[in-house]
Every structure is written in structure tokens, then in C-alpha cells.
N, C-alpha and C positions, 0 to 999 in steps of 0.2 A: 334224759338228765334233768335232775329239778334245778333250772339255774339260783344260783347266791347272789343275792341282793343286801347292799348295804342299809337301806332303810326298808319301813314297811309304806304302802302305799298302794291303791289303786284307780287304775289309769281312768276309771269311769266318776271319780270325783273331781279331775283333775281337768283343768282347761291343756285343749293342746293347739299344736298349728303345723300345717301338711307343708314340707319346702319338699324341690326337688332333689337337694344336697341337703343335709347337714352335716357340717365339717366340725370337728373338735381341736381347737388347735389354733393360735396364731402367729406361727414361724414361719418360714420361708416355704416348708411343704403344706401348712395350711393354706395361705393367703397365696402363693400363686397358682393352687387347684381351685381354689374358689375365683380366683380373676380367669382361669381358663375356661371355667363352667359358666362365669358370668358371659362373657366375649358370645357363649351358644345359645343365652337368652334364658339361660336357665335362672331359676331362683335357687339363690343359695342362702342359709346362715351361717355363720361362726361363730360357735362357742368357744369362749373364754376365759379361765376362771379368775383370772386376775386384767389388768391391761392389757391391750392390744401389742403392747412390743414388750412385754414380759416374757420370752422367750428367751432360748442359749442360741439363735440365729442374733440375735441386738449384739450378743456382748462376744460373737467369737471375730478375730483380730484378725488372723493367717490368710485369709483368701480363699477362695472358690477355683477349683482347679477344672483346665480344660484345654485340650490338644487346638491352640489358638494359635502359636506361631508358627514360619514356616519352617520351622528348623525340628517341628515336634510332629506327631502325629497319632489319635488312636491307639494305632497297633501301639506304641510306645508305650502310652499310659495305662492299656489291656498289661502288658508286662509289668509295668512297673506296681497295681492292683493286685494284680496274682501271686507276684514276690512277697508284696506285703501279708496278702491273706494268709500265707502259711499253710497250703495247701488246701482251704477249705472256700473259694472263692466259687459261685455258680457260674461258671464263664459264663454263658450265654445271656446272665443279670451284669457281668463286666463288660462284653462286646456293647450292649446296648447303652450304659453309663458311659462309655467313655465316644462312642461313634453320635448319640444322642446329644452328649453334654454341650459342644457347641451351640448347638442352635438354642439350646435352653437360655445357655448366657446372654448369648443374641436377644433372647426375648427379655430378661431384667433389662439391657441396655435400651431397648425399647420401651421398657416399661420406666424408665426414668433412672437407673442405678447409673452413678457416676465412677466410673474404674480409674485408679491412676494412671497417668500418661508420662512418655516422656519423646518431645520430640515429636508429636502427634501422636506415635503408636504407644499398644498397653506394655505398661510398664509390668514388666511379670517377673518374678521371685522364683523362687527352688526352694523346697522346703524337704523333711526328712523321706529318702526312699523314691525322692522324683531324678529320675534321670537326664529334664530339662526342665527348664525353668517355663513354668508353664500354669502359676499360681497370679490372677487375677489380684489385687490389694484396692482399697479405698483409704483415704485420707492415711493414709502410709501404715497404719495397724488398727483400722475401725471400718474393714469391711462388714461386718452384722450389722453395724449400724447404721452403713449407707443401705442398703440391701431392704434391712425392714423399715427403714424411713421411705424408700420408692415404694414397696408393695403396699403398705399402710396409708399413703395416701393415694394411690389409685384404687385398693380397696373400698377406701370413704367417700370414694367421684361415682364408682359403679351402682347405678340404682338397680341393681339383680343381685347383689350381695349387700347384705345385712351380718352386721358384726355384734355379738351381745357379749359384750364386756361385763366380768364379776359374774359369770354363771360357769357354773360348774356343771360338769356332764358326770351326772352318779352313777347308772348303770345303763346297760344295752338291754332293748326289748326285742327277747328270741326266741321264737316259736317255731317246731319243727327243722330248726338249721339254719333260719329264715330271718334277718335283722330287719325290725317294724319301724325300729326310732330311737330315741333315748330318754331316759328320766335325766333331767336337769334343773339342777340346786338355784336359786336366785339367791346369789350371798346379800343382796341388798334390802331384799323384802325375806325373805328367806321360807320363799314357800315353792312348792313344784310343779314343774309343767313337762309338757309330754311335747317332742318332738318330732314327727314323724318324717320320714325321709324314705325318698326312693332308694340313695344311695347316701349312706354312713361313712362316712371317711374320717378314721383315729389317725390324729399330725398332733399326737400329743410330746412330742419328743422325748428326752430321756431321764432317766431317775438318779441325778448325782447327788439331791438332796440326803441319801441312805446311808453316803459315808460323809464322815464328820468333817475331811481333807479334798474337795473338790473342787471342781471349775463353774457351779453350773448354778444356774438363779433359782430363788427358792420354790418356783412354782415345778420344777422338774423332778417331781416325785411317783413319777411310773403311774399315772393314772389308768393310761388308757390302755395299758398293758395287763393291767391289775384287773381294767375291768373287760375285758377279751377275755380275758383266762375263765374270770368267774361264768362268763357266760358260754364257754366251750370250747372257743375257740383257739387251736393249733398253736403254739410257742415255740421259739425255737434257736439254739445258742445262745443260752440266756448267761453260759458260764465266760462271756468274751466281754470281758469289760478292760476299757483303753484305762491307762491311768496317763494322765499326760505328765513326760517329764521333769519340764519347767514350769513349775506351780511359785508366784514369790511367799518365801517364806519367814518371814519377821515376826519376831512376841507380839502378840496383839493385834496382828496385823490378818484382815481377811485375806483371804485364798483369792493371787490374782494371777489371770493365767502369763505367762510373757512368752510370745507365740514363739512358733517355730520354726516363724518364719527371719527368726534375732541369728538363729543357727543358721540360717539359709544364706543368710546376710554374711556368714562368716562368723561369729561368735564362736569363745571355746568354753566346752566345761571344764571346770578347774575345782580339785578338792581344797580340802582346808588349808592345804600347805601350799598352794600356788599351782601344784602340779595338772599338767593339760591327762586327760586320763583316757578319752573314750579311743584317740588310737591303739593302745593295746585289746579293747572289746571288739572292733569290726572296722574292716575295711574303709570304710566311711565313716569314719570317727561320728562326729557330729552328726551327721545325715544318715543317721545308720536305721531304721525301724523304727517306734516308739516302744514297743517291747524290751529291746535289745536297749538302748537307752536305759527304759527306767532297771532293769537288771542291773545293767552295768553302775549308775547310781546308787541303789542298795547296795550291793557289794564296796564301792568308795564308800557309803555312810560307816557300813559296819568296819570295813580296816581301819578307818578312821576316827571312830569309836565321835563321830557327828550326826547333827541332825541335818545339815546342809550342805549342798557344795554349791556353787558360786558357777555364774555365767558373765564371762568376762568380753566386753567389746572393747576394751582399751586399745587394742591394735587399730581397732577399724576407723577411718575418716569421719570424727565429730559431726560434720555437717550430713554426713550421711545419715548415720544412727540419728541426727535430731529430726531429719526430714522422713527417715521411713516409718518413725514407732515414735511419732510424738505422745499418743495419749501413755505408752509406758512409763516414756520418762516422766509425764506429767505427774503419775501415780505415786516414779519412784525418787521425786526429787519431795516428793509428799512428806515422803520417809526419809529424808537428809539423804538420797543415793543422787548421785550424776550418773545415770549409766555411761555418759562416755568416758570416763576414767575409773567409776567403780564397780568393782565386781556386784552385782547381783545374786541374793540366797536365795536359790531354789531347792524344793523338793517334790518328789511325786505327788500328783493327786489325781481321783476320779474327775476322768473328763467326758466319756463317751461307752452306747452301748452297744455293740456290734450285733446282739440280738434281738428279739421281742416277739412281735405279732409275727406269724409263719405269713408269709403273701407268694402270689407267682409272679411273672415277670408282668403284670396287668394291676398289680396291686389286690387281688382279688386275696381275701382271708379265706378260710375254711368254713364260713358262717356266709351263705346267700346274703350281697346286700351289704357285707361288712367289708370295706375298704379300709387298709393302710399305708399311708408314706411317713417318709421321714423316719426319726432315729427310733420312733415306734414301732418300726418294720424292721422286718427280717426278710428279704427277696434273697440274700447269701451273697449281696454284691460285697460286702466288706471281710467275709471270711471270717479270720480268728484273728484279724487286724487289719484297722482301717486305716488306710494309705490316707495319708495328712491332705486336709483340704476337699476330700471328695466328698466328706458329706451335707457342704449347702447344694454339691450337684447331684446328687442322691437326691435329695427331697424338689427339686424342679422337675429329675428325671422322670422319675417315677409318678407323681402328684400330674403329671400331662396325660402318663401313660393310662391314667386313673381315669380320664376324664375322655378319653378316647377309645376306654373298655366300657363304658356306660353309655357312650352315647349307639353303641350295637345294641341297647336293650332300649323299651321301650318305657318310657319316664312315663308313670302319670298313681292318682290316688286309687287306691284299692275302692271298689264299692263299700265294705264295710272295716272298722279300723277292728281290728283283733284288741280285745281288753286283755289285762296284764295285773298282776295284783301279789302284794306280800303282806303276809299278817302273821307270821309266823315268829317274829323277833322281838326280844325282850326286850327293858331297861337293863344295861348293863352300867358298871362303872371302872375306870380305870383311870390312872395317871398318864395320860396319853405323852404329855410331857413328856414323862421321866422316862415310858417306856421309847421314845424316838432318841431320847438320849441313850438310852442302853446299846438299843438297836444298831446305833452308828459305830459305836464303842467295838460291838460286836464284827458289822461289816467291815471294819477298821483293823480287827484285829485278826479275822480269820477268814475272812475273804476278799483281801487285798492282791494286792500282786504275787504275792509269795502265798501260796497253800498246803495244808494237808488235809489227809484225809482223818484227826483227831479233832484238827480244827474248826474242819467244816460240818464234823459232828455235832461239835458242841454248838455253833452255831444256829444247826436246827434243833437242838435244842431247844435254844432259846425261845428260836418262832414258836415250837409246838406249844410252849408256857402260854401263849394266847392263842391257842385254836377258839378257846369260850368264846373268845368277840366275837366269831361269824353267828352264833346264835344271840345277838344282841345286837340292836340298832344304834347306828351313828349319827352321836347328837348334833355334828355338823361342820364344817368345811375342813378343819382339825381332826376329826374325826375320822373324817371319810379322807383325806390324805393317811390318817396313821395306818387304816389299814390297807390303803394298797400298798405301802410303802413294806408292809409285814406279808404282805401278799408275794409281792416283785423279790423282795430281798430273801426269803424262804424259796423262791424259785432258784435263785443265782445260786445258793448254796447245795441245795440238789444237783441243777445242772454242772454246779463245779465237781461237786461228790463222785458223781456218776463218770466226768471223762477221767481215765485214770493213768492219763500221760501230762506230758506240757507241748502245746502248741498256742504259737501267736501270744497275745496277752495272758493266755492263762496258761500259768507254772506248778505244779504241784512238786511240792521239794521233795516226797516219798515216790514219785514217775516222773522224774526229771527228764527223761528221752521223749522223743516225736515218734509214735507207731503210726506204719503204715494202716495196719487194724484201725487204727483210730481217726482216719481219714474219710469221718462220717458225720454227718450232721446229729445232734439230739432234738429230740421231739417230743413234748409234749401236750397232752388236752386234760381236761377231768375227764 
């Protein structure tokens, strides 16, 4: 295969430098595989294409889930994983995440992460689909932030990890199967260097930036998924996108998530007319799925002929709600709302992507050399829905398991570095603009929660109107996000095309039933 390269370039004009890592990524699965690998004397870098806590670990609320109390255990949270996945869970990627996640936690608490307490012991939550209350919280709804404030400064203490902040990682260098390194963008001088690494690890997280309606920071535009594929490597359930719930939804107002951990707490959702709704949808009214939820929401939107329904804590004890989700209310008192007396407008929005990079349970991709953790992976521990809170433990789990699959091989620099080189791509031009506006429009319209199979035609449609860009170089950071973004999101609409039932997050309204037949993972490579 001739891999696809976003720019033209060769590696023999280009300064580079040999680390024993290089990690893409500064979230919670970047920065604590780089402090694991730091701890073994290794030298690590981390690329970044924006700031170092620019990440959707900074800004998620709900907590880090983990079989911590004595009243919970494993096996529980192995069930309460599998229920959620929808039959499409890789047990044996579950067994490990949930019997693993402890000790993970254990090591952010060592690492400086401060958990709420109550009483000396952790103060732990219940959130949607958990059986016990068994969700970890910081500063009562700003767990990401305590989380990547401790990695980020033990990060910056470690002299074996080096962080390069405002560098963007453009493509992978892959020879014979074989990952060499990476081409990486310097947004601030804006010239390119070559990184070579023994071991490649993508912790680029996920691509919510594609729909116009989401939860997620603007640097999360499917980079490193974008650029895996171009380079050969394996993909996989890329059509399992979470939409979370409770998005607040106000004129003018950005997309804020208000966790789900306000439901855990007790909150009810309530349509336009007051009415409490999700116990007619499931068993667990509130704590029901996030699937089952956001369904059950669209359906209240449309009988109700609204754009919102409302999440109500007026029953619940004021001092409670002020002490567990202060920075909420801080948001929503922004907005003339008290949450303890007033209902809260939410609606759905993209929060998370259950697929990406194919990896096995070691983090290993299908490209020698090319590692992934985090919401960039795909090991099938999330299935066709990811069970609320598991994925800051996801990206610990895995990003150790990562660093304990490398140290069996022997770290050190090739005698000579294998050169790499593109020349092949034009001056192109485009509204890149206009076309990410389209594109969201698009993903918004026909490959949201609800699909068909007319919709998600036209969808690719659309992608295929710019295939010309891959024979044309991109002029730079804008650029090189529009097209992985045109990359990832023509993936999702294949892989939604292709499964032609509904399971977990993803519904097709023409194969509304769950097939057993369809009780299978999709895969693709070029």
C-alpha cells in the first residue's frame, strides 16, 4: 500500500530526534503512559497540538469509575460493562478493565489526584447503568480537572518526559507494516521535524468536534484516527457514537455537558409540561443506558413538538446539589438558572466514540510499533455503549498495559533511520471553513442518533464531493484537522451504512431490531 500523506515532504531535508516513546496526545491515556514509561528511565516526548490540558479528560465532570467499595466488586462492574455494551463487549478487554481499574486509581492517588471524601472515606456516586455506587468525583463535578492538573504537573517534575506543546503530529512513518516515527507540524515556527520512536502511542482522543451539537473541546477532531487509517492501519466500530443525554441547551449558549452524575444524585427528566417521563422507557428511569435515554428524549422532543426537556433537582436538598456540582451551577446561574429550584434545558449531544484504532488487549494496533490507548482505541472494552465513567479508566488501563507490552521488546535506535518522502500533491484550494460547516450540518443531520440507510447515503455523498483534497496538500493546522475530520466522519457513515440493525448507540430507524447475525464487530484498513 502507498500510504496517504497530508503534506509533501522528505524526511532527508528534515531535522529529526530518536525518543524511546513518542506519545501523541495529552489526556489522561497520554500523560499517564508517559509517567509510566518515564518511572522505567525511558525517554519519552509528548506531542501536543494545542496546550497541555486541552484535552476532553480537563473538562469531563462525572468521575472515574472503579470496584473501590466494600459493598461492590469487579465481577459487578464486569456485568454492569456487558449490559451496557449491548452484546458487543470483548469480555476478556472487560475482565481486565474492571479487575485492573483499581490499582490504576490507586496510582493517580499517588500521583497527587485529590478524590472527594466524606468522613475520611471516597465519597462515590452512581451514575447511569452502575449497579453501585462506585463513581470516584473531584471537587463535586470537576473531576478532569483535578485529574489532568496532577498528571500535568508531575508530567512537568519528570526529566524523562518532555512535553511539546502547539505541535501537531501530521502523519505516521510506515514501512513494510513497520511504524519509524511521525511527521510533526510546529504551529509556532511552522516548519517540520521527524520524530522517531521505538514505540508510537496515539492518546489522541475523540472526534466530537464533527457534529455541530457536542460535549468536547475543540482540539478533538479525530486526528489520530485519521491518521492510523491513512497509514493502514485496522479500524474498528467506528459506527458507535455515545451522544450524551444531558447537553445544557440555551439560544446562544455553548454546549455544556451537566453530568450524569445530577441523575445519579436523583434528578428527573421532565418534558415541557412538567411531566417526569423516563419511567415509562425503562426500568431505571433515569439511570437507564445513555442510549435508552437519549431515545427516550427524542421521542419526548418529537410528542412534544420541542427542542428541550428539562432536568429537574427541585426535590433534592439545596445544600446537596450546591456542594456536589458547584462548577454547574456556577455555569447555570451564568444563565439566570438556580439549579436548585430551576429546571435545567437539556438535549442530546456528541460526547464520546466507542470505536477507532482496532488494538488487542496490550494496546498493540495492527502496524508493528504503533500503539493506542484512550478514546482513540478500540480494544471492544466499550462494546456498542460505554458504560458511564469507564472511560478515564479505559485510558489508565490500557496506556500501563501499553508500557508493559514494550518493555518485552528491546528499546534502542535502528543502525540506520529508513528515509520517507511525498511529492506527489498539488496546490489545492478550498473553503475549508465553509466545508466543516457543511460537514457538521451533515453529521448532525444523518448520522446522529437516529439513522437511515438514505441518510447515511447522502452523507457519503457529501465526503466523496472532496476526495480531490487527498491529491492536494494542506496548507496547515486548519487544514490538516479538515481533513481528518472528512476522513473519521466518511468512516462513521460507512460503518453506520454497513451495520444494518440497531444496537447500543447506534439505531437505524429502517433495522430498528438487535440481530443476533449482527453480534459482530466491523473492520476496516485501506
Amino acid at each position: 500500500m502507498t500510504p496517504d500523506y497530508l503534506v509533501n515532504f522528505d524526511t532527508r531535508q528534515l531535522p529529526r530526534e530518536h525518543w524511546d516513546y513518542v506519545i501523541i496526545g495529552s489526556g489522561i491515556a497520554g500523560l499517564y503512559t508517559a509517567l509510566t514509561a518515564g518511572r522505567l528511565g525511558k525517554r519519552v516526548v509528548v506531542i501536543t497540538k494545542r496546550a497541555i490540558d486541552d484535552s476532553n479528560t480537563d473538562k469531563a465532570q462525572g468521575g472515574i469509575a472503579a470496584a473501590l467499595d466494600t459493598t461492590d466488586s469487579p465481577d459487578l462492574h464486569f456485568t454492569d460493562t456487558l449490559a451496557a455494551g449491548a452484546g458487543l463487549c470483548d469480555r476478556d478487554a472487560v475482565k481486565i478493565l474492571v479487575n485492573e481499574g483499581p490499582d490504576r486509581v490507586r496510582d493517580l492517588m499517588d500521583l497527587g489526584a485529590r478524590f472527594d471524601r466524606k468522613d475520611g472515606e471516597l465519597a462515590l456516586t452512581r451514575e447511569g447503568a452502575h449497579s453501585r455506587r462506585r463513581i470516584l468525583h473531584a471537587s463535586g463535578d470537576a473531576t478532569g480537572a483535578e485529574i489532568q492538573g496532577a498528571l500535568t504537573r508531575r508530567v512537568r517534575e519528570d526529566g524523562n518526559v518532555l512535553v511539546l506543546e502547539n505541535h501537531m503530529a501530521v502523519d505516521l512513518l510506515v514501512h513494510q507494516n513497520a511504524c519509524h516515527g511521525v511527521l510533526v507540524y510546529n504551529r509556532g515556527t511552522g516548519k517540520l521535524k521527524v520524530y522517531r520512536g521505538a514505540a508510537v502511542i496515539i492518546a489522541t482522543g475523540g472526534m466530537g468536534m464533527l457534529y455541530e451539537h457536542n460535549t468536547n473541546p475543540e482540539v478533538a477532531t479525530g486526528d489520530g484516527i485519521a491518521m492510523a487509517f491513512r497509514a493502514g492501519a485496522e479500524i474498528m466500530d467506528m459506527e458507535f457514537i455515545q451522544f450524551h443525554p444531558t447537553v445544557l441547551s440555551l439560544p446562544g449558549a455553548p454546549r455544556f455537558l451537566i453530568s450524569e452524575a445530577v441523575r445519579g444524585e436523583g434528578a428527573y427528566l421532565i418534558n415541557r409540561y412538567g411531566d417526569r417521563f423516563m419511567p415509562r422507557y425503562h426500568e431505571l428511569a433515569e439511570l437507564a443506558p445513555r442510549d435508552v435515554v437519549v431515545r427516550a428524549i427524542l421521542t419526548e422532543l418529537a410528542n412534544t413538538a420541542s427542542e428541550k426537556v428539562f432536568l429537574d433537582l427541585s426535590h433534592l436538598p439545596p445544600d446537596l446539589v450546591r456542594e456536589r456540582f458547584p462548577t454547574i451551577g456556577r455555569t447555570c446561574a451564568g444563565y439566570g438558572l438556580d439549579i436548585t429550584r430551576d429546571p435545567i434545558p437539556v438535549a442530546p449531544a456528541a460526547h464520546y466514540l466507542m470505536g477507532g484504532i482496532k488494538t488487542n488487549l496490550n494496546g498493540e494496533t495492527s502496524i508493528r510499533g504503533l500503539y493506542a490507548c484512550g478514546e482513540a482505541a478500540c480494544p471492544g472494552v466499550h462494546g456498542a455503549n460505554r458504560l458511564a465513567s469507564n472511560s478515564l479508566l479505559d485510558g489508565l488501563v490500557f496506556g500501563r498495559r501499553i508500557v508493559e507490552c514494550v518493555k518485552k521488546y528491546r528499546l534502542g535506535r535502528p543502525e540506520k533511520d529508513l528515509e520517507f518522502s511525498c511529492s506527489r500533491l498539488g496546490r489545492g484550494q478550498a473553503d475549508h471553513q465553509g466545508m466543516l460547516a457543511g460537514l457538521r450540518a451533515v453529521m448532525n443531520q444523518y448520522v446522529g442518533p437516529v439513522r437511515t440507510a438514505q441518510g447515511l447515503t447522502r452523507a457519503l455523498s457529501f465526503f466523496s464531493r472532496y476526495d480531490y483534497l487527498k491529491k492536494t496538500e494542506a496548507a496547515g493546522p486548519l487544514e490538516m484537522e479538515a481533513r481528518n475530520m472528512l476522513e473519521v466522519g466518511g468512516l462513521i457513515a460507512l460503518f453506520a451504512l454497513i451495520r444494518t440493525e440497531s444496537r447500543g448507540s447506534h439505531y437505524r430507524l429502517d433495522f430498528p431490531e438487535t440481530l443476533d447475525y449482527w453480534r459482530k464487530h466491523i473492520i476496516l484498513k485501506k
